[in-house]
N, C-alpha and C positions, 0 to 999 in steps of 0.2 A: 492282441499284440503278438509278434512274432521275433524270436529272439533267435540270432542267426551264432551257431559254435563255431570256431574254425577246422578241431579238429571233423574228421568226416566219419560217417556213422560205422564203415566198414570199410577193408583196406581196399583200395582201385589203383594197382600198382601191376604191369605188364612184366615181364622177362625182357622185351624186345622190342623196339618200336616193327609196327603194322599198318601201314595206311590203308591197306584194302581194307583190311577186319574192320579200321575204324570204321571208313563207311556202311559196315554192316551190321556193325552195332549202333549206330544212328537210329537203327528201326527201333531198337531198345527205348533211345530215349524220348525219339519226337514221334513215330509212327502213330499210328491210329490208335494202338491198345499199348502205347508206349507210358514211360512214369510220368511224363508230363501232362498227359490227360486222364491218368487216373489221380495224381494230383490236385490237377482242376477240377475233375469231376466230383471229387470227395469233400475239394475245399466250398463248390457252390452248393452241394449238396447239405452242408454244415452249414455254412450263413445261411441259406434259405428253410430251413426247419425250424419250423414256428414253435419254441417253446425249447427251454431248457429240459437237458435228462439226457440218460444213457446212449441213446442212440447218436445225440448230436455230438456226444463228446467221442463215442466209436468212431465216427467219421471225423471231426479235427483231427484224434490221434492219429487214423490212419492217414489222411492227407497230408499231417506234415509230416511221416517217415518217410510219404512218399516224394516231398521236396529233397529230403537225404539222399533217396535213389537217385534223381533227379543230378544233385550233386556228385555221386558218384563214380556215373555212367559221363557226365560231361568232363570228368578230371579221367576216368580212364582212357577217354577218346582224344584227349590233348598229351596225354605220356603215351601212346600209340603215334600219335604225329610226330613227337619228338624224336627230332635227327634222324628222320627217316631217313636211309642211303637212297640215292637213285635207282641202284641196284635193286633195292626192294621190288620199287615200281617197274622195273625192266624182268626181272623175272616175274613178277605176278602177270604180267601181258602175257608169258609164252603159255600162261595157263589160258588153253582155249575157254572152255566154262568162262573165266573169272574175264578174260578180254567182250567176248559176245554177249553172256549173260548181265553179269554185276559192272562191266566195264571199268574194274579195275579201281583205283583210289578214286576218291571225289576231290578236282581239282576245285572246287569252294572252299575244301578247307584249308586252300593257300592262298587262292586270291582274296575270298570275305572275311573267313572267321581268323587268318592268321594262325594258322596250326592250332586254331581251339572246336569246341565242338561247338552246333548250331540248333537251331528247335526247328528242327526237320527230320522226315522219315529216311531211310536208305540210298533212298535216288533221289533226294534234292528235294523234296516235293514240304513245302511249309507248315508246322503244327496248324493246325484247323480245331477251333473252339467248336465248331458240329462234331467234332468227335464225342465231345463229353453230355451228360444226361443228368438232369436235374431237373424233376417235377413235381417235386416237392409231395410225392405220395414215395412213400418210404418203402414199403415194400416193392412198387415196381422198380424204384431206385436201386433198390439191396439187389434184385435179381440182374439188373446193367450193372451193376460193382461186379456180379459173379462172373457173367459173362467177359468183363472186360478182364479180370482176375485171370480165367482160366486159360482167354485167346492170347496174352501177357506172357503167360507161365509156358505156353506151348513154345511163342517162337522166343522167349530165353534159352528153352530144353532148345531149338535149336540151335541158336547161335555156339551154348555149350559143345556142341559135337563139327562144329567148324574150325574150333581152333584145338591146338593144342598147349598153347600158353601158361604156363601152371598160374601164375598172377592173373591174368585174364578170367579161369577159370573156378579160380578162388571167390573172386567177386559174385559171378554167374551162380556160384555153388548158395551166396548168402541170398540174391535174390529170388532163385527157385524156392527156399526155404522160407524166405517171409510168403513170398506168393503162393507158397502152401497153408500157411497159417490164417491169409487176407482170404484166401478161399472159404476157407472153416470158418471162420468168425461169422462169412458175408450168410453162408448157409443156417448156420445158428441162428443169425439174427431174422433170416425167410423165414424160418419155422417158428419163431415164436412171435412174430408176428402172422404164421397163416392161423397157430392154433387160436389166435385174439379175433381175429376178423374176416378167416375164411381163405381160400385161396384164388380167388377171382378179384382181377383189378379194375376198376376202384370197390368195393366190396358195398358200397353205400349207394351205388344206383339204383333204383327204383325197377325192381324185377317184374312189375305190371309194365314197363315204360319199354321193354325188348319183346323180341317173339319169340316166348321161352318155350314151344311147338316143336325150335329146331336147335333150344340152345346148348341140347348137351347129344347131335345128331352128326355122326362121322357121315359123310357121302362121300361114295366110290366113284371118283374122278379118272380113271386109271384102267386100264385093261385087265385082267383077270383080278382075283380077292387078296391078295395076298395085303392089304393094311388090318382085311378083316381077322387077322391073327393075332393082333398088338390087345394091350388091355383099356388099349382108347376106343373100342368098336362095341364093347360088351362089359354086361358088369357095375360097379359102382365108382362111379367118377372121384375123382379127389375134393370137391364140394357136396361131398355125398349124394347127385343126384345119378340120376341113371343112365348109361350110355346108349344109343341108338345105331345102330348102323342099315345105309340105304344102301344096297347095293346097287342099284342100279336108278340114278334121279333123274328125274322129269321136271321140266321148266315149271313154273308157277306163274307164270307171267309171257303174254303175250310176244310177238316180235315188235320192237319201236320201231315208230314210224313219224319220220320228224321232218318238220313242215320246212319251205324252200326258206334258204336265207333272204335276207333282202339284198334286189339288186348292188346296191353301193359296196357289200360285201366284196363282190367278186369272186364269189365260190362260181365250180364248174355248175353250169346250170342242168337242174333234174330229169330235162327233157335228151341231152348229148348222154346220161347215164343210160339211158334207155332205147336210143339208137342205136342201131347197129351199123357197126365204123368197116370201111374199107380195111382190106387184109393187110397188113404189114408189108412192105417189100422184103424181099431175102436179104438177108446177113450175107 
């Protein structure tokens, strides 16, 4: 059950209506690694964890503060639309950047959403549910919480350094600060589940069932050594087993050689691959 406050988690109040910013903090709220899909992400992450305990209540609570954000960012980006002068939008045009690049406000948010915000990224583009991750193995889950956490926290620190809004930036200031916290928790909760069950995902595969000859084998894909300096090439791995490095690899496997299609296909036939064709005319 989900029980909705009015008041909001933290203040989302501007200096000065913005229509550009709004659109640039749209990426905030619907973008890829925006709160709407760490939301979602945390909220299917939670109903789908089979079995009551710590972990499934980690992710409810965090999912729904991140419905709060969610709220937040959509009520700052509707007091940024508010009574925006034309004028606004008439000098943000002479800003080269902001005309070519960001192209300036998002006229959506006066013909659809009615000066409110929308579950989309920066350029119009619609929240998408393949953003989120939920496979109900929990530690791979925890390590897509981090990474959505961390690519989150980075273009908040940007949006931060685009405005100078003190209200604006007050909000920014509170979600850098949980997204510092939601990072920590997500790591915490990686390590004690690697020291329980190892740090290789899914940890329960059948280690006869792989060709563990090359499972723990860096190969030199690449023009001179320089990966061979990392502590992934030499050493003991973080599953405790032991690192390999080939510097230089050789196929193990023949070249494929694979038989015609059948006519009804309409693939170029084997025999035109093999002829040799008249020269090109000049350009």
């Amino acid at each position: 059950m989900f029980f909705h406050i009015k008041e909001l988690q933290y203040h989302a109040k501007p200096e000065r209506p913005d229509p550009v910013y709004a659109r640039k903090l749209q990426e905030a709220l619907g973008g890829q690694f925006g709160e709407i899909t760490v939301a979602m992400q945390y909220l299917f992450q939670g109903w789908n964890t089979r079995g009551d305990g710590k972990y499934r209540d980690l992710l409810m609570d965090t999912a729904t503060e991140e419905l709060a954000h969610v709220e937040m960012l959509a009520t700052m980006i509707a007091r940024l639309l508010d009574n925006a002068p034309l004028d606004t939008l008439e000098e943000a045009a002479k800003d080269p950047m902001v005309a070519a690049i960001l192209g300036g406000s998002n006229p959506q948010h006066m013909i659809v959403s009615g000066l409110g915000a929308m579950p989309s990224d920066s350029e119009g583009y619609p929240w998408n549910a393949k953003y989120t991750i939920a496979s109900g193995n929990l530690l791979a889950d925890f390590r897509a919480n981090l990474n959505a956490e961390s690519q989150g926290r980075l273009q908040v620190a940007r949006l931060y350094e685009m405005t100078t809004d003190r209200g604006v930036r007050d909000m920014l200031s509170w979600l850098l600060a949980r997204d510092t916290m939601h990072q920590n928790q997500w790591i915490a909760a990686i390590r004690e589940l690697e020291c329980k069950e190892g740090v290789v995902v899914p940890s329960n595969f059948p280690p006869e069932c792989q060709k563990q000859e090359v499972s723990h084998v860096l190969f030199n894909f690449s023009r001179g050594q320089a990966s061979a300096e990392g502590p992934w090439a030499h050493g003991i791995a973080p599953d405790g087993c032991t690192f390999e490095y080939v510097p230089d690899p050789q196929p193990l496997a023949p070249a494929p050689h694979l038989p015609p299609a059948p006519l009804y296909v309409y693939n170029t036939l084997p025999q035109l691959m093999r002829e040799q064709g008249p020269s090109a005319p000049p350009m």
